[in-house]
Each structure stands twice: as C-alpha cells, then as structure tokens.
PDB file as gemmi writes it, atoms N, CA and C in Angstrom:
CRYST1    1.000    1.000    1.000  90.00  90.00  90.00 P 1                      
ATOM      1  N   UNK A   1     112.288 102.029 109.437  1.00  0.00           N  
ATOM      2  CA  UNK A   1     112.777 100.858 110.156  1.00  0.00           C  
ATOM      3  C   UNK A   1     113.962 100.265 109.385  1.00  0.00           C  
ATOM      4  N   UNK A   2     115.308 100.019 110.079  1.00  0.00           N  
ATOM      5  CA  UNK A   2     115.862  99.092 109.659  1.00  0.00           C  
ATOM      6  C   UNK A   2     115.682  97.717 109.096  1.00  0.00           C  
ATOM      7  N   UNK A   3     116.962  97.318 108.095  1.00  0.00           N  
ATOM      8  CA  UNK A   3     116.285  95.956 107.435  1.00  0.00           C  
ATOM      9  C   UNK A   3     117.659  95.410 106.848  1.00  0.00           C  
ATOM     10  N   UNK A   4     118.354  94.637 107.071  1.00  0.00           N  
ATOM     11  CA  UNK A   4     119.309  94.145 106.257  1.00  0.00           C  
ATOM     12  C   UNK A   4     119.246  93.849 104.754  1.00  0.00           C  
ATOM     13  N   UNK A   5     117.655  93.334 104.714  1.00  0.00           N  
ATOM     14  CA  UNK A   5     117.979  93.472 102.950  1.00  0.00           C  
ATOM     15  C   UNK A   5     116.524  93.519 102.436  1.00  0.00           C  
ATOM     16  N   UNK A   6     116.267  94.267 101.498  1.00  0.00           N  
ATOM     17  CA  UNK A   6     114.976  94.782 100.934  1.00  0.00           C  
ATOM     18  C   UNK A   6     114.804  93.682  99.495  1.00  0.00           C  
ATOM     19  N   UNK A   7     113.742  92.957  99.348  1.00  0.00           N  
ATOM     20  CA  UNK A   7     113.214  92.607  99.040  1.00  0.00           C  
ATOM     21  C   UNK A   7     112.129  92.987  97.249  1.00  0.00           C  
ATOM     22  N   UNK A   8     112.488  93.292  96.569  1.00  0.00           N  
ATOM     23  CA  UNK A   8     111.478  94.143  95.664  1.00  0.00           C  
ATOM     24  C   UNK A   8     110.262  93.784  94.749  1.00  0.00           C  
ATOM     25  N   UNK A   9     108.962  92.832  95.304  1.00  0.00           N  
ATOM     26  CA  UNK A   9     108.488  91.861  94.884  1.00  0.00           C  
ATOM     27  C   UNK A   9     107.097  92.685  94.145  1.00  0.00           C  
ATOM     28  N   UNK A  10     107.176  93.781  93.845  1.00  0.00           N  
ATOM     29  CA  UNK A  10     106.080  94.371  93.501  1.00  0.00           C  
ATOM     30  C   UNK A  10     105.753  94.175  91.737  1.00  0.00           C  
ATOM     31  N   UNK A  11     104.561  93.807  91.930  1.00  0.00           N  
ATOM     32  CA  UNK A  11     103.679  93.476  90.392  1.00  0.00           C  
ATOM     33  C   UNK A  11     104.113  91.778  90.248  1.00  0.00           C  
ATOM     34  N   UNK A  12     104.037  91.289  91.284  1.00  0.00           N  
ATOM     35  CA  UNK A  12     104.443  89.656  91.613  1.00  0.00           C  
ATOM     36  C   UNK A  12     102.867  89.106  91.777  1.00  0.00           C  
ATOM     37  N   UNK A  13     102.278  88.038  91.233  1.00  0.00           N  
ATOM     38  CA  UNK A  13     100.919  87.869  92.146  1.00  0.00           C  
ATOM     39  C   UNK A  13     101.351  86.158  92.812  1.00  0.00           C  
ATOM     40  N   UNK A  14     100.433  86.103  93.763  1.00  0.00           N  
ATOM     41  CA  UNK A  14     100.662  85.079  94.307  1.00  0.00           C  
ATOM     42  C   UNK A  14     100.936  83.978  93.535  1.00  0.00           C  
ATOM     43  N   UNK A  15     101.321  82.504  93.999  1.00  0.00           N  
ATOM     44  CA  UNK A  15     102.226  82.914  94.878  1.00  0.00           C  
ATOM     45  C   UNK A  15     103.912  83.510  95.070  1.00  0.00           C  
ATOM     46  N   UNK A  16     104.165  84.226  94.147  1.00  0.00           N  
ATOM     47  CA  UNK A  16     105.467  84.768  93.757  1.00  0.00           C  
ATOM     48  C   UNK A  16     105.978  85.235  95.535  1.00  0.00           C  
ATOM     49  N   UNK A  17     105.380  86.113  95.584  1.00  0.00           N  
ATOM     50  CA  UNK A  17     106.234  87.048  96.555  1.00  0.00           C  
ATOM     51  C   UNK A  17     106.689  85.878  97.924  1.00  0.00           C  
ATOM     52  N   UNK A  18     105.345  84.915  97.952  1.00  0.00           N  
ATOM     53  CA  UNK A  18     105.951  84.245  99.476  1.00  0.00           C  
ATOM     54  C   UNK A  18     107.785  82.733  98.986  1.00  0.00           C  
ATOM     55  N   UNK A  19     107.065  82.731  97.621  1.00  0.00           N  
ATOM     56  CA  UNK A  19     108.657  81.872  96.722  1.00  0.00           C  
ATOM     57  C   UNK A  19     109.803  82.691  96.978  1.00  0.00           C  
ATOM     58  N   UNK A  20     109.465  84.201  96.811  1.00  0.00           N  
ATOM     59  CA  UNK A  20     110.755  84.717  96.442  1.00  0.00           C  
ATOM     60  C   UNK A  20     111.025  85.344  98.302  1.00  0.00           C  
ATOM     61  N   UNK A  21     110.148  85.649  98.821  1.00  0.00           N  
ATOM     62  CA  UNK A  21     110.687  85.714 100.452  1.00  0.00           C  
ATOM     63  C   UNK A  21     111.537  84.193 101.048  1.00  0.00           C  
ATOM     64  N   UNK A  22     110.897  83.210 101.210  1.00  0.00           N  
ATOM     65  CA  UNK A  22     111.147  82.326 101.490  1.00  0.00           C  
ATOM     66  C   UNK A  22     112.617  82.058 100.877  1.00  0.00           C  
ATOM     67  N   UNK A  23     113.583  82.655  99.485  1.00  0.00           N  
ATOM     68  CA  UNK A  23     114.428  82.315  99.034  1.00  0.00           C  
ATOM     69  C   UNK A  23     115.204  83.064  99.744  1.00  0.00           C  
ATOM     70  N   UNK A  24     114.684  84.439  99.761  1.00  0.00           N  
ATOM     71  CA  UNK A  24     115.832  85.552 100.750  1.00  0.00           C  
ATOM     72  C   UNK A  24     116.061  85.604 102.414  1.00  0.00           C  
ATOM     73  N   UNK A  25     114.963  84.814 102.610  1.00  0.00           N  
ATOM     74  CA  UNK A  25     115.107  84.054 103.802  1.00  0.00           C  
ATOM     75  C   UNK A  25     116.266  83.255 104.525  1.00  0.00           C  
ATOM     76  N   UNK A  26     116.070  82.400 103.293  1.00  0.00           N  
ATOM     77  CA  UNK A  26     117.279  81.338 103.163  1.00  0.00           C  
ATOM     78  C   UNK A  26     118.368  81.851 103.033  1.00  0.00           C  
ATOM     79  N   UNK A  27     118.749  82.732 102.799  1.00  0.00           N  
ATOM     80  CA  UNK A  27     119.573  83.406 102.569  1.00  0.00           C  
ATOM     81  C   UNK A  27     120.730  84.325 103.362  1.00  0.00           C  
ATOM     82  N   UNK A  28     119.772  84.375 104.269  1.00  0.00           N  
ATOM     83  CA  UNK A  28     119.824  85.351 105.541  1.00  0.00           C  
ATOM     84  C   UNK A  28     120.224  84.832 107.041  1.00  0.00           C  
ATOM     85  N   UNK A  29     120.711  85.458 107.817  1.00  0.00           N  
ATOM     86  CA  UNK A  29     121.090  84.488 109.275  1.00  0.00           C  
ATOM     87  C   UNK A  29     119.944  84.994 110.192  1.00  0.00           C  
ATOM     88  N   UNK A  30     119.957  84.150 111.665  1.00  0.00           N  
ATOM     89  CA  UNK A  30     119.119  84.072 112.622  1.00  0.00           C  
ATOM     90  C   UNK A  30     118.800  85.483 113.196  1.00  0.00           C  
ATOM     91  N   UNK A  31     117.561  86.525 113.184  1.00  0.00           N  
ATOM     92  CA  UNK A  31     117.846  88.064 113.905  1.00  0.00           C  
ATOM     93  C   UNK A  31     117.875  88.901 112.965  1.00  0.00           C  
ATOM     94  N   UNK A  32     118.259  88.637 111.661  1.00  0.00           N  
ATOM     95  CA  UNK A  32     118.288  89.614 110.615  1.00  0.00           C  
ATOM     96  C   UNK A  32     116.850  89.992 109.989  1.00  0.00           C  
ATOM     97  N   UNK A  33     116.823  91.574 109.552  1.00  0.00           N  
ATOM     98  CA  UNK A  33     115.328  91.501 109.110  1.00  0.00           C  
ATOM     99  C   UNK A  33     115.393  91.760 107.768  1.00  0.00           C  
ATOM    100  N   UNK A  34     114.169  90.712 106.605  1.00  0.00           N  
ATOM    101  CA  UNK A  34     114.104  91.241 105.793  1.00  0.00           C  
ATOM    102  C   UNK A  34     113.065  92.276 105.300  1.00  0.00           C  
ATOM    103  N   UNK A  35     112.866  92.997 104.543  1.00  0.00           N  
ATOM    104  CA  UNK A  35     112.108  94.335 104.473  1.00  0.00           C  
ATOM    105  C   UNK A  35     111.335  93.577 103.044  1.00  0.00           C  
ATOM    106  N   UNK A  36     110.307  93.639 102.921  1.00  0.00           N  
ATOM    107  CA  UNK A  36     109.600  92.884 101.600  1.00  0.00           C  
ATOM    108  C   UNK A  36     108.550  93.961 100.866  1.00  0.00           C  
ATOM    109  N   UNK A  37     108.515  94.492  99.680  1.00  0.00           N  
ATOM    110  CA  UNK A  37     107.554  95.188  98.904  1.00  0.00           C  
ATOM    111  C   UNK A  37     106.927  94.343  97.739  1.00  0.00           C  
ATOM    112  N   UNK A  38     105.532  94.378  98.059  1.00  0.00           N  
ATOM    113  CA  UNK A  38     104.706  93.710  97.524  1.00  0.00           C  
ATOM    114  C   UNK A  38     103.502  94.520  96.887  1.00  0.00           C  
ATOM    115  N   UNK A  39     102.906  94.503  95.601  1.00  0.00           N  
ATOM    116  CA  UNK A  39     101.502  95.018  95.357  1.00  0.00           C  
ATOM    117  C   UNK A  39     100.174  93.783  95.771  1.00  0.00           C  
ATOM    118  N   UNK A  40     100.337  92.718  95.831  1.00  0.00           N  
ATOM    119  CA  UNK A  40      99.510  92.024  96.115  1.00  0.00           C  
ATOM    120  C   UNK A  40      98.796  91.801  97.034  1.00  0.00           C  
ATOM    121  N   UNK A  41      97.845  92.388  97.089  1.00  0.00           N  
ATOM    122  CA  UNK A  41      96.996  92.337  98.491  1.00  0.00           C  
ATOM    123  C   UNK A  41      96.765  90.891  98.619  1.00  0.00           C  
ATOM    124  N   UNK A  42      96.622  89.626  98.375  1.00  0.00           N  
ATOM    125  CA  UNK A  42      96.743  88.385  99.494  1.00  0.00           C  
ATOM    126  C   UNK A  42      97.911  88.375 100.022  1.00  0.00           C  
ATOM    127  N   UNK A  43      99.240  88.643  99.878  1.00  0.00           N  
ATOM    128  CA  UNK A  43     100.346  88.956 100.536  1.00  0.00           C  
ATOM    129  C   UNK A  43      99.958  89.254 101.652  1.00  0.00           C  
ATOM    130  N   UNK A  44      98.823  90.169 102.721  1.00  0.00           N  
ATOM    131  CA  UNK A  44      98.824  90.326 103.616  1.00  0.00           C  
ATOM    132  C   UNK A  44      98.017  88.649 104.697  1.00  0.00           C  
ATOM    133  N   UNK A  45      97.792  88.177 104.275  1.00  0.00           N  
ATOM    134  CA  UNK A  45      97.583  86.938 105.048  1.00  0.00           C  
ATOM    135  C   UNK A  45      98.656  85.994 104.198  1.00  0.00           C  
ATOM    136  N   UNK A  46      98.443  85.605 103.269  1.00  0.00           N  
ATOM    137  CA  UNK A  46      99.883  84.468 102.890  1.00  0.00           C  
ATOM    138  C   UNK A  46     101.200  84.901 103.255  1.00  0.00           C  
ATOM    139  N   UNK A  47     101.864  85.884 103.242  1.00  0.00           N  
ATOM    140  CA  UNK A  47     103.236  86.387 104.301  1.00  0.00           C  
ATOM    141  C   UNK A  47     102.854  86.508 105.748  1.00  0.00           C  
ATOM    142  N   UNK A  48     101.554  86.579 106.161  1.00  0.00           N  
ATOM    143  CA  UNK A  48     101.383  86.575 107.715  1.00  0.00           C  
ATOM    144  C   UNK A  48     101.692  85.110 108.230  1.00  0.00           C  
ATOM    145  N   UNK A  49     100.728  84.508 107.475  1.00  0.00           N  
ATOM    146  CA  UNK A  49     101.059  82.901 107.458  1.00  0.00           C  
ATOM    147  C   UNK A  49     102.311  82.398 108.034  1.00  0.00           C  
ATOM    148  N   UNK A  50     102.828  82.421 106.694  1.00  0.00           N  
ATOM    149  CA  UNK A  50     104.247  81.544 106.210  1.00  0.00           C  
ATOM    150  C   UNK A  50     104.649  82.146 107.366  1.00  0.00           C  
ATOM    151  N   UNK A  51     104.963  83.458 107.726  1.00  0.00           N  
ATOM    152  CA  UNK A  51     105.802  84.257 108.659  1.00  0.00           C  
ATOM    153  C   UNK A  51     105.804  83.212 110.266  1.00  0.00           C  
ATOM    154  N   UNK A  52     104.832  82.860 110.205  1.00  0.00           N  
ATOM    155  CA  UNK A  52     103.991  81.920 111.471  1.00  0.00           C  
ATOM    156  C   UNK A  52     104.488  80.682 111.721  1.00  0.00           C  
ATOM    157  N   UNK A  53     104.304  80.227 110.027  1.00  0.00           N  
ATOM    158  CA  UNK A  53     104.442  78.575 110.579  1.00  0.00           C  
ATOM    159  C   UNK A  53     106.045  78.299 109.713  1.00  0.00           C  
ATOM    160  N   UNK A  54     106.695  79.540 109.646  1.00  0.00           N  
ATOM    161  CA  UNK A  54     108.518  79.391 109.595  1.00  0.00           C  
ATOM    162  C   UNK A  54     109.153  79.909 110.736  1.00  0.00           C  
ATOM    163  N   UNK A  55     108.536  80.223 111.847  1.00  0.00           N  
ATOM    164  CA  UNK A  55     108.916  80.668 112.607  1.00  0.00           C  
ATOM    165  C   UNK A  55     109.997  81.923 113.144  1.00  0.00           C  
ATOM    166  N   UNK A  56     109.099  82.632 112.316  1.00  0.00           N  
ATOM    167  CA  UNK A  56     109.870  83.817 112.211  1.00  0.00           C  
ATOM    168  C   UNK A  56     109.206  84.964 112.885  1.00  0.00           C  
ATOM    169  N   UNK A  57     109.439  85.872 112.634  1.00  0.00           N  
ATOM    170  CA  UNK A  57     108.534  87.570 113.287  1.00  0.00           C  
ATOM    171  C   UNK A  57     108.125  88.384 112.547  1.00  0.00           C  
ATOM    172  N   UNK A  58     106.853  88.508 112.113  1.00  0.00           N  
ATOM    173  CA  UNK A  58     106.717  89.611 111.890  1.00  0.00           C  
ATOM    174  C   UNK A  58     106.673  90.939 112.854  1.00  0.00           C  
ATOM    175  N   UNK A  59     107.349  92.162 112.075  1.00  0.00           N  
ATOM    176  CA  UNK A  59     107.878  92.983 113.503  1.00  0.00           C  
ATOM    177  C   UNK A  59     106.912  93.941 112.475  1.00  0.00           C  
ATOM    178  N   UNK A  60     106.847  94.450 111.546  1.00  0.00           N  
ATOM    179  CA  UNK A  60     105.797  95.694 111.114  1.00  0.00           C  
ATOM    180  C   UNK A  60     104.894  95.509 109.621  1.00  0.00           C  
ATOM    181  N   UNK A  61     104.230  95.867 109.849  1.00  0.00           N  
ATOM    182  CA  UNK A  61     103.720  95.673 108.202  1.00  0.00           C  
ATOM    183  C   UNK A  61     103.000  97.450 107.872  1.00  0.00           C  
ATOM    184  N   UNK A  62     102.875  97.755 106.955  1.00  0.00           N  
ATOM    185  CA  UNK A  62     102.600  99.309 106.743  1.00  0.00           C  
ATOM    186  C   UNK A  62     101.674  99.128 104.626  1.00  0.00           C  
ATOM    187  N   UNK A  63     100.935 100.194 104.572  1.00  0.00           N  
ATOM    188  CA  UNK A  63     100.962 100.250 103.002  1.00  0.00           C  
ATOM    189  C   UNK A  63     101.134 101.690 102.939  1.00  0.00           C  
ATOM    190  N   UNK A  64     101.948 102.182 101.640  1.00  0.00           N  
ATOM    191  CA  UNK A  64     102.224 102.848 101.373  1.00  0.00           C  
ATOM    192  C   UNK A  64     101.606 103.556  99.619  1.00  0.00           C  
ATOM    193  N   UNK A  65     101.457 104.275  99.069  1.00  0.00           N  
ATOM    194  CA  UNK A  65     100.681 104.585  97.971  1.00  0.00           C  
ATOM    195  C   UNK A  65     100.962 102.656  96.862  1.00  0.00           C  
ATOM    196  N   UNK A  66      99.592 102.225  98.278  1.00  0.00           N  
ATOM    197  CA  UNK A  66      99.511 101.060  96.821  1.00  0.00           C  
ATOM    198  C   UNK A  66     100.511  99.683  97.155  1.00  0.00           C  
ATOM    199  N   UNK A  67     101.667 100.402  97.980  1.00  0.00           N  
ATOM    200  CA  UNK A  67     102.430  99.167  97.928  1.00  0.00           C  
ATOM    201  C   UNK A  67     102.750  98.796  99.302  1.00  0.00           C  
ATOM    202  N   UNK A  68     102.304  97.135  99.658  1.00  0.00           N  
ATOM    203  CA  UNK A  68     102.636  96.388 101.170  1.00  0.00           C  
ATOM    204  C   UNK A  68     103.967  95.955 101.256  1.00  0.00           C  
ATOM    205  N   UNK A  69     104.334  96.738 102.408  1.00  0.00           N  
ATOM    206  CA  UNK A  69     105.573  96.645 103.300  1.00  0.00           C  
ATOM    207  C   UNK A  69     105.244  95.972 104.371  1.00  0.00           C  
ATOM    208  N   UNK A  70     106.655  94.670 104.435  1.00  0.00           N  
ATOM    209  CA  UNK A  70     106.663  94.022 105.570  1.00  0.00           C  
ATOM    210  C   UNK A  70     107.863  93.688 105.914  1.00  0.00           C  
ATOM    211  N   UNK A  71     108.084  93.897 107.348  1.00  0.00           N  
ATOM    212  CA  UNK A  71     109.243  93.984 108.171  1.00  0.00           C  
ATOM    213  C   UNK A  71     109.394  92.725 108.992  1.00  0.00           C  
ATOM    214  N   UNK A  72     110.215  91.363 108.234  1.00  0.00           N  
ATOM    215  CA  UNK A  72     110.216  90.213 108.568  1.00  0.00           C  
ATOM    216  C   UNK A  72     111.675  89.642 109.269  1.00  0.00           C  
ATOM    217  N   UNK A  73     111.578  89.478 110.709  1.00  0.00           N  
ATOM    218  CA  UNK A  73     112.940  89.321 111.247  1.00  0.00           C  
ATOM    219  C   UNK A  73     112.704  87.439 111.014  1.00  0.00           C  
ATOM    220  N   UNK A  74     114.270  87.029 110.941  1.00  0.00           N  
ATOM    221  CA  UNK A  74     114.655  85.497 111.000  1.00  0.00           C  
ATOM    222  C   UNK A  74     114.576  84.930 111.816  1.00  0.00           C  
ATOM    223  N   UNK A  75     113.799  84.077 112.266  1.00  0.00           N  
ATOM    224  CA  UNK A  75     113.632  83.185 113.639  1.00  0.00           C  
ATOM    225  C   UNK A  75     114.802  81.882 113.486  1.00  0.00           C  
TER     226      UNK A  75                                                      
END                                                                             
C-alpha cells in the first residue's frame, strides 16, 4: 500500500508511538497517508482510538514478523 510517509516507531512503548504519530500527523496535509511501524501491541487499540477521535481513517492495519503496521490517512 501506498503511504506518503513511513513512520519508524518500533521498540517505542506506549505512549511513544501515538506522541510521535500524532507529530507526523501534524505534519502532513488533508488525504495523505501515514504508514506507522510499531512493536507494541497496545498500539493496536491506542492508534485505533486516537485514529477515531482525530478524525482520521484508518484504511489498513497488518502484522508482520512481530511488527504492527498501520495505514493512517488525514482526515
């Protein structure tokens, strides 16, 4: 999947990864997706969250040997 900008938050524990999304967020314009790698398994509900009540999209989430990928477009 496409992603304008990847994210590399792995060996982060909470709440790091949703600080450092939320910064690249900011960062980013309306439609753009960011791509986020995380080892932290609460990442999968605290980035579902935030994703929710910032009004944004989550468009995919996947794990891969160990590490959570999430495919977060800008609302």
């Amino acid at each position: 999947m496409d992603s304008n900008k990847v994210l590399d938050a792995k060996g982060l524990a909470c709440p790091m990864p949703i600080v450092k999304t939320k910064k690249a967020m900011g960062e980013m314009e309306t439609g753009q997706v960011l791509e986020v790698h995380t080892t932290d398994k609460g990442a999968i509900n605290d980035l579902t969250a935030w994703t929710k009540s910032g009004g944004h999209e989550l468009i995919k989430q996947e794990e891969e040997n160990g590490v959570l990928k999430f495919w977060i477009k800008k609302g």
